[in-house]
GUVEXDREN-30040 format. One record per residue (C-alpha): residue number from 1; residue in three letters; x, y, z. Coordinates in nm, 2 decimals. Layout:
REM GUVEXDREN-30040
+------+------+--------+--------+--------+
: resi : resn :      u :      v :      w :
+------+------+--------+--------+--------+
:  NUM :  ALA :      X :      Y :      Z :
...
+------+------+--------+--------+--------+
This chain:
REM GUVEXDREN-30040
+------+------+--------+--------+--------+
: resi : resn :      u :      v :      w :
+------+------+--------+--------+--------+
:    1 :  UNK :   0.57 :  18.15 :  16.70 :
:    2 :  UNK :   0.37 :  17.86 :  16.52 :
:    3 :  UNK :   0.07 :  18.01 :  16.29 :
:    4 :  UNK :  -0.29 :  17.83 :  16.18 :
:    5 :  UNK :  -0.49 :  17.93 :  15.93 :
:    6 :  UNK :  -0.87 :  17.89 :  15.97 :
:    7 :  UNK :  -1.09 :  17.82 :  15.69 :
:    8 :  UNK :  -1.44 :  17.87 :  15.79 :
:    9 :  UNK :  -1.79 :  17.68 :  15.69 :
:   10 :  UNK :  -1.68 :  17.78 :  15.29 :
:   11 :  UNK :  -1.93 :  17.55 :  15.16 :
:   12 :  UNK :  -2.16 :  17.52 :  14.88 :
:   13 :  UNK :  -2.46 :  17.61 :  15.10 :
:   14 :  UNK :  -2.32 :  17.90 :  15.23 :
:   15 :  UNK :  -2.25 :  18.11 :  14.91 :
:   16 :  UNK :  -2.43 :  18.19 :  14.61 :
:   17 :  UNK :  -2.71 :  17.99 :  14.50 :
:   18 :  UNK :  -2.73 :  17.79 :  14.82 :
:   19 :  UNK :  -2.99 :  17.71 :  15.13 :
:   20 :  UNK :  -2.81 :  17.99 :  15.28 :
:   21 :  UNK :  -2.58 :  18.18 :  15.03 :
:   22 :  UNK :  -2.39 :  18.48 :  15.15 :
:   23 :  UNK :  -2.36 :  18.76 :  14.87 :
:   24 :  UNK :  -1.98 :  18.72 :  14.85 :
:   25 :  UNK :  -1.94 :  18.36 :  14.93 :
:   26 :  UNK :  -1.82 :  18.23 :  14.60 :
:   27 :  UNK :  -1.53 :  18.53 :  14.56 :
:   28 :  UNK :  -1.40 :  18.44 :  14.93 :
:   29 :  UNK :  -1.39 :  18.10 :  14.83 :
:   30 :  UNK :  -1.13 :  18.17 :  14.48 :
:   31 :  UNK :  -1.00 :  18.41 :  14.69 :
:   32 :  UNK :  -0.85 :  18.17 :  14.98 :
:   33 :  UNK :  -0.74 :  17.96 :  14.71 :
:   34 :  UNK :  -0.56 :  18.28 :  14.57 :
:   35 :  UNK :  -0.40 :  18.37 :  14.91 :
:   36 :  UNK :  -0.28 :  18.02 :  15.03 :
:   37 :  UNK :  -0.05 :  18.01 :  14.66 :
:   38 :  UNK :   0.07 :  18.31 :  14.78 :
:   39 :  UNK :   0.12 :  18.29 :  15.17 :
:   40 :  UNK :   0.06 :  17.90 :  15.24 :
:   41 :  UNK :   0.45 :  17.84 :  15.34 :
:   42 :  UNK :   0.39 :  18.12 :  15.61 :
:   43 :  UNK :   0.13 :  17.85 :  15.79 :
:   44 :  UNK :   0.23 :  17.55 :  16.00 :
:   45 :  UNK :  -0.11 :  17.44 :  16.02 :
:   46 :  UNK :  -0.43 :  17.50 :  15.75 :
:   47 :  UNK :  -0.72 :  17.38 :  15.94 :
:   48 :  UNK :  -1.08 :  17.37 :  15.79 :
:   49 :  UNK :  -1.45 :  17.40 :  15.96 :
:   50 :  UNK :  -1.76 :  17.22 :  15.75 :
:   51 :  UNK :  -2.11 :  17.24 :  15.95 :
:   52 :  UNK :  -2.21 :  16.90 :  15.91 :
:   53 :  UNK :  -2.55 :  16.84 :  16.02 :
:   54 :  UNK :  -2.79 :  16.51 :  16.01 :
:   55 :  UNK :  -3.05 :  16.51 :  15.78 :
:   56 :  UNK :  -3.31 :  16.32 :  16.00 :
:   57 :  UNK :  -3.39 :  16.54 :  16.26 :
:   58 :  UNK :  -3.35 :  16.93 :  16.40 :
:   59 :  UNK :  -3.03 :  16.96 :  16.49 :
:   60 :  UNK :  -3.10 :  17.04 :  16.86 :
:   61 :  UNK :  -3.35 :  17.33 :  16.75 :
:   62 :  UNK :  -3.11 :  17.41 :  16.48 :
:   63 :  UNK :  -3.33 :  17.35 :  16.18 :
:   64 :  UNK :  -3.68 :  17.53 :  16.18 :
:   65 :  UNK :  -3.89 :  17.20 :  16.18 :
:   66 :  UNK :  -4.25 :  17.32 :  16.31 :
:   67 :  UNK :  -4.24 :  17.71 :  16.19 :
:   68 :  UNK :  -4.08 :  17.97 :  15.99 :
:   69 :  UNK :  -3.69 :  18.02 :  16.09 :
:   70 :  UNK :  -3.62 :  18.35 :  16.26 :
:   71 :  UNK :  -3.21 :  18.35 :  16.08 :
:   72 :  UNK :  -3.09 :  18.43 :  16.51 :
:   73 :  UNK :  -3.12 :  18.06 :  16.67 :
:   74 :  UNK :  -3.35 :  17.84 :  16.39 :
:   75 :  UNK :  -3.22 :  17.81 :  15.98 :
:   76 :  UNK :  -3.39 :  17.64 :  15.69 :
:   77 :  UNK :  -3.19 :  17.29 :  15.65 :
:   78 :  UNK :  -2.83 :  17.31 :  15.54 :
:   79 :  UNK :  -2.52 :  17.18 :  15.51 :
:   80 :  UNK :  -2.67 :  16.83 :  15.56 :
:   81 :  UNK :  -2.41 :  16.52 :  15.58 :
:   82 :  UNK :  -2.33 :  16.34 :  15.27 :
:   83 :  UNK :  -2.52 :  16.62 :  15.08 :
:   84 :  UNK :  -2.39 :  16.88 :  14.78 :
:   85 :  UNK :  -2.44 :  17.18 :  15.01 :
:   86 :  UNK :  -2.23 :  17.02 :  15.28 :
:   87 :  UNK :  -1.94 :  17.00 :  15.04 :
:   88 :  UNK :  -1.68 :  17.27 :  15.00 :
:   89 :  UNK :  -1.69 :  17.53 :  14.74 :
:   90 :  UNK :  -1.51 :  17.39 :  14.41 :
:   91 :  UNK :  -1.34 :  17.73 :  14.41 :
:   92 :  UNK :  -1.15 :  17.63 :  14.75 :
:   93 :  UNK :  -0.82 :  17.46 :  14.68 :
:   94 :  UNK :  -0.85 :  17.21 :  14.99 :
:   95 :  UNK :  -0.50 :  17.01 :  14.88 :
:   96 :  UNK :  -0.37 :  17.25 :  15.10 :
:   97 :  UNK :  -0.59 :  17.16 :  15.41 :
:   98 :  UNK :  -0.41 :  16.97 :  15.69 :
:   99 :  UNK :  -0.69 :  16.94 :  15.91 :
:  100 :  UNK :  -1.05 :  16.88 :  15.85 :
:  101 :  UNK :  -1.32 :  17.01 :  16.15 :
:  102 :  UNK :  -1.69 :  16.92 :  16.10 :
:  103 :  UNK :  -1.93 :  17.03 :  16.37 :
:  104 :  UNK :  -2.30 :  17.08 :  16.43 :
:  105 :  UNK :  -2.34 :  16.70 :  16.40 :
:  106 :  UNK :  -2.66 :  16.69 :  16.63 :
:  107 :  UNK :  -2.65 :  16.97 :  16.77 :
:  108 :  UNK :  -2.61 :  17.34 :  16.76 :
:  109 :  UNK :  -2.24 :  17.50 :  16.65 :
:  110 :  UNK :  -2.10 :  17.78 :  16.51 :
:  111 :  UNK :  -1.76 :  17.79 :  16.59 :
:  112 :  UNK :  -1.46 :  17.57 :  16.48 :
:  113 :  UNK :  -1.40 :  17.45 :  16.82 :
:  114 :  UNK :  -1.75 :  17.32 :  16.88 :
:  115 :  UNK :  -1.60 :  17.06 :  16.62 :
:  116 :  UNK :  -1.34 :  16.74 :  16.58 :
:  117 :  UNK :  -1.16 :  16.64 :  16.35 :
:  118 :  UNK :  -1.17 :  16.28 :  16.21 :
:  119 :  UNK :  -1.00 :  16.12 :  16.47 :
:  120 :  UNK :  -1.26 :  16.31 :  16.71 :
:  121 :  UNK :  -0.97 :  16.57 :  16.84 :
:  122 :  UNK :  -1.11 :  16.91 :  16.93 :
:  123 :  UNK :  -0.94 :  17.24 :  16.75 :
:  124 :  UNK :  -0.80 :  17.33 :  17.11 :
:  125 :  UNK :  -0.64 :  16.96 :  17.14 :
:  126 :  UNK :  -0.50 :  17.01 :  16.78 :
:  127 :  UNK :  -0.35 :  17.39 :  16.86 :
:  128 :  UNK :  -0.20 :  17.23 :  17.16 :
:  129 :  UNK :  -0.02 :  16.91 :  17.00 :
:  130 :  UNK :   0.10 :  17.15 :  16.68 :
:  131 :  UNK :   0.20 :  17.44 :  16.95 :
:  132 :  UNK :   0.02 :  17.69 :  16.80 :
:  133 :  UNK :   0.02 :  18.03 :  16.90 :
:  134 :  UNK :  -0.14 :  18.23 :  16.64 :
:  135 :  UNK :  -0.46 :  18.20 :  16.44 :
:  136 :  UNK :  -0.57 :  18.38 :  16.09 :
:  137 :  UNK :  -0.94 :  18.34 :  16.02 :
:  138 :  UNK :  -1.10 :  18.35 :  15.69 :
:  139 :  UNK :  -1.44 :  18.22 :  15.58 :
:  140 :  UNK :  -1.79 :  18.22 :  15.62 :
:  141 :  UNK :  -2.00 :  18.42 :  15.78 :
:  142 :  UNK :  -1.84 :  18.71 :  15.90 :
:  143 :  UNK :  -2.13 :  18.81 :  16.13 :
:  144 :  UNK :  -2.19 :  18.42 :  16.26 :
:  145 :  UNK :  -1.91 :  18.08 :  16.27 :
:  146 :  UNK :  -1.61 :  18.37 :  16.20 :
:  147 :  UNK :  -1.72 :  18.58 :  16.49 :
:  148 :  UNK :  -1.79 :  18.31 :  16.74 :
:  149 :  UNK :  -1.43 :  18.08 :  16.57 :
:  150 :  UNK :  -1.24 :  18.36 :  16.61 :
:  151 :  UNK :  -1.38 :  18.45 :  16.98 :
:  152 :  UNK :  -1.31 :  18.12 :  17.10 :
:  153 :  UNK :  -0.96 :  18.18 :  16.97 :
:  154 :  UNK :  -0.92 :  18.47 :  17.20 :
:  155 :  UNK :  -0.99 :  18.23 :  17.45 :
:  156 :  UNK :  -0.81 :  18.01 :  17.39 :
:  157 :  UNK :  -0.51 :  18.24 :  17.41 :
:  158 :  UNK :  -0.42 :  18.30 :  17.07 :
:  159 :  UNK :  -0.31 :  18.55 :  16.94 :
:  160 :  UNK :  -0.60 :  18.65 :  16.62 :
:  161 :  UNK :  -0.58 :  18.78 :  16.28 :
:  162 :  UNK :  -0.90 :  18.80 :  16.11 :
:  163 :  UNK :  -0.82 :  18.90 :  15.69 :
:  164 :  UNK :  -1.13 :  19.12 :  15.60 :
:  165 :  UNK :  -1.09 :  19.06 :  15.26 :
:  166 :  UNK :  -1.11 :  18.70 :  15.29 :
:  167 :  UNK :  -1.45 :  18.65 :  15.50 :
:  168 :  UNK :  -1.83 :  18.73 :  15.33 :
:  169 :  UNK :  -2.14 :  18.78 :  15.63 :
:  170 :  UNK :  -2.50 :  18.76 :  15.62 :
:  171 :  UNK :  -2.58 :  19.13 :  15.66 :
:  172 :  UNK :  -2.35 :  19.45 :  15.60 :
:  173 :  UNK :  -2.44 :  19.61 :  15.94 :
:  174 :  UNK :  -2.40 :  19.27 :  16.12 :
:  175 :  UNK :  -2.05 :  19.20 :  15.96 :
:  176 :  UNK :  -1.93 :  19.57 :  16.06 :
:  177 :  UNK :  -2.09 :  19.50 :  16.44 :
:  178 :  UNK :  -1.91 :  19.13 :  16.47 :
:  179 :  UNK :  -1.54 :  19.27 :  16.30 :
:  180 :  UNK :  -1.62 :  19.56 :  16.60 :
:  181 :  UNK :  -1.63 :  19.38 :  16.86 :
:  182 :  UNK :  -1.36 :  19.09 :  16.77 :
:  183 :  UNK :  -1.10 :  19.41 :  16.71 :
:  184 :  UNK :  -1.19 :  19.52 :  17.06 :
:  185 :  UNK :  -1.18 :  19.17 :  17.22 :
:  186 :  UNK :  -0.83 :  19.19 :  17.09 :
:  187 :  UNK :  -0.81 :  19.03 :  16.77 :
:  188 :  UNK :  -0.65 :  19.21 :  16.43 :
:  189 :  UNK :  -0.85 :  19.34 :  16.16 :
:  190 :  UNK :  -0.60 :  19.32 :  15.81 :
:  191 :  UNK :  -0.68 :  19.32 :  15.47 :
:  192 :  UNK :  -0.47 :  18.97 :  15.31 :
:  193 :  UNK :  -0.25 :  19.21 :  15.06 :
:  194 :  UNK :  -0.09 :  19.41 :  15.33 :
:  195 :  UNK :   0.03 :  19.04 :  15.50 :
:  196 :  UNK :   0.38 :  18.96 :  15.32 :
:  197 :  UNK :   0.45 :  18.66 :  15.16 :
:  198 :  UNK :   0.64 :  18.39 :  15.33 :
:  199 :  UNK :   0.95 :  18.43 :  15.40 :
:  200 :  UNK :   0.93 :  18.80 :  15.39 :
:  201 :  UNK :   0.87 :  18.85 :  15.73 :
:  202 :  UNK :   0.54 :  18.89 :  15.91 :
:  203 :  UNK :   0.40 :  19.18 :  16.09 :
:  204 :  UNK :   0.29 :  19.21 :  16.42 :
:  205 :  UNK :  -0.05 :  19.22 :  16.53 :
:  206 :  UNK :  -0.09 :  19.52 :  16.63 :
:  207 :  UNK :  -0.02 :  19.65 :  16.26 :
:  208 :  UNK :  -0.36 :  19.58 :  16.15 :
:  209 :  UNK :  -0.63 :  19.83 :  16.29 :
:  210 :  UNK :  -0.95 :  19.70 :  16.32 :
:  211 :  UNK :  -1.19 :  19.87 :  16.15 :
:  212 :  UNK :  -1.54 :  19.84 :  15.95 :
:  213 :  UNK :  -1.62 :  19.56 :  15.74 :
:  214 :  UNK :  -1.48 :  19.57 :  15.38 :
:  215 :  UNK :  -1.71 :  19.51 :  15.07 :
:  216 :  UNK :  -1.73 :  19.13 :  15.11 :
:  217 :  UNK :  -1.81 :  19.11 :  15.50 :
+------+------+--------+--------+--------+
């Protein structure tokens, strides 16, 4: 068994104060940061997701250019290249980070393996080289890039953990919908503290029950 963790989209314009701040955002942020002193030697592999859009043009459709965004398909401008918002959250130890995704350049994305990394490797050609067999997925937001990161996990074959402590959403009812249907496409729904520390041993999957959404989805 080889295990990544995914960081996702914790960025300055995603939580508090940003173009599209999730109530929460900053918490999950010192939170990860929290969790990865504690459990980082149980990871092979700490991979982290940025959207990482141009600043000159829509996006694809992405950004709402010529009318109000509907927050479904069009978004106000965020997470623009080069920009403060883009950045990660200066709560979010990224020394740890072994891998660094950026996606939506031009286009559409919301999960991590719509992305590349620097070299321009896709997450599924990085799982592969590292052998990965199991994903945990932390981040931002719940109801949006975790949900569709953490279905294209499934996918992939992986085998999913997604810490409900540890991911903030857009909307309550959304975030309790998208942890739902990701613990009945197969993925585990835990909470970080029941997960030992490493070297203690890990549980299986199937000890996590999926469940609603906890006060920070």
């Amino acid at each position: 068994m080889s295990r990544t963790l995914f960081i996702i989209d914790v960025q300055n314009d995603f939580t508090e104060g940003g173009a599209l701040g999730v109530e929460g955002g900053a918490a999950v942020a010192a939170g990860i940061t929290e969790y990865l002193a504690e459990h980082g030697e149980a990871y092979d592999l700490v991979v982290a997701s940025r959207d990482w859009h141009h600043a000159d043009d829509d996006n694809g459709g992405h950004f709402a250019t010529d009318a109000a965004p509907d927050f479904v398909t069009t978004w106000p401008k965020h997470c623009m290249a080069g920009t403060p918002g883009a950045e990660y959250h200066p709560a979010l130890d990224t020394s740890r980070v072994d891998v660094h995704i950026r996606k939506g350049q031009g286009v559409p994305a919301y999960s991590i393996f719509e992305g590349t990394d620097d070299a321009g490797a896709s997450i599924g050609e990085v799982l592969t080289q590292h052998g990965i067999t199991d994903v945990d997925v932390v981040g931002i937001a719940t109801d949006y890039c975790v949900r569709a990161s953490a279905l294209d996990a499934l996918e992939h074959g992986q085998h999913v953990r997604v810490l409900r402590d540890l991911v903030a959403g857009v909307a309550p009812e959304s975030s309790e919908a998208a942890l739902a249907e990701l613990g009945h496409a197969g993925a585990a729904i835990v909470e970080s503290g029941a997960l030992p520390t490493a070297g203690a041993g890990a549980p299986e999957d199937g000890d996590g029950e999926a469940g609603t959404a906890g006060d920070r989805a």
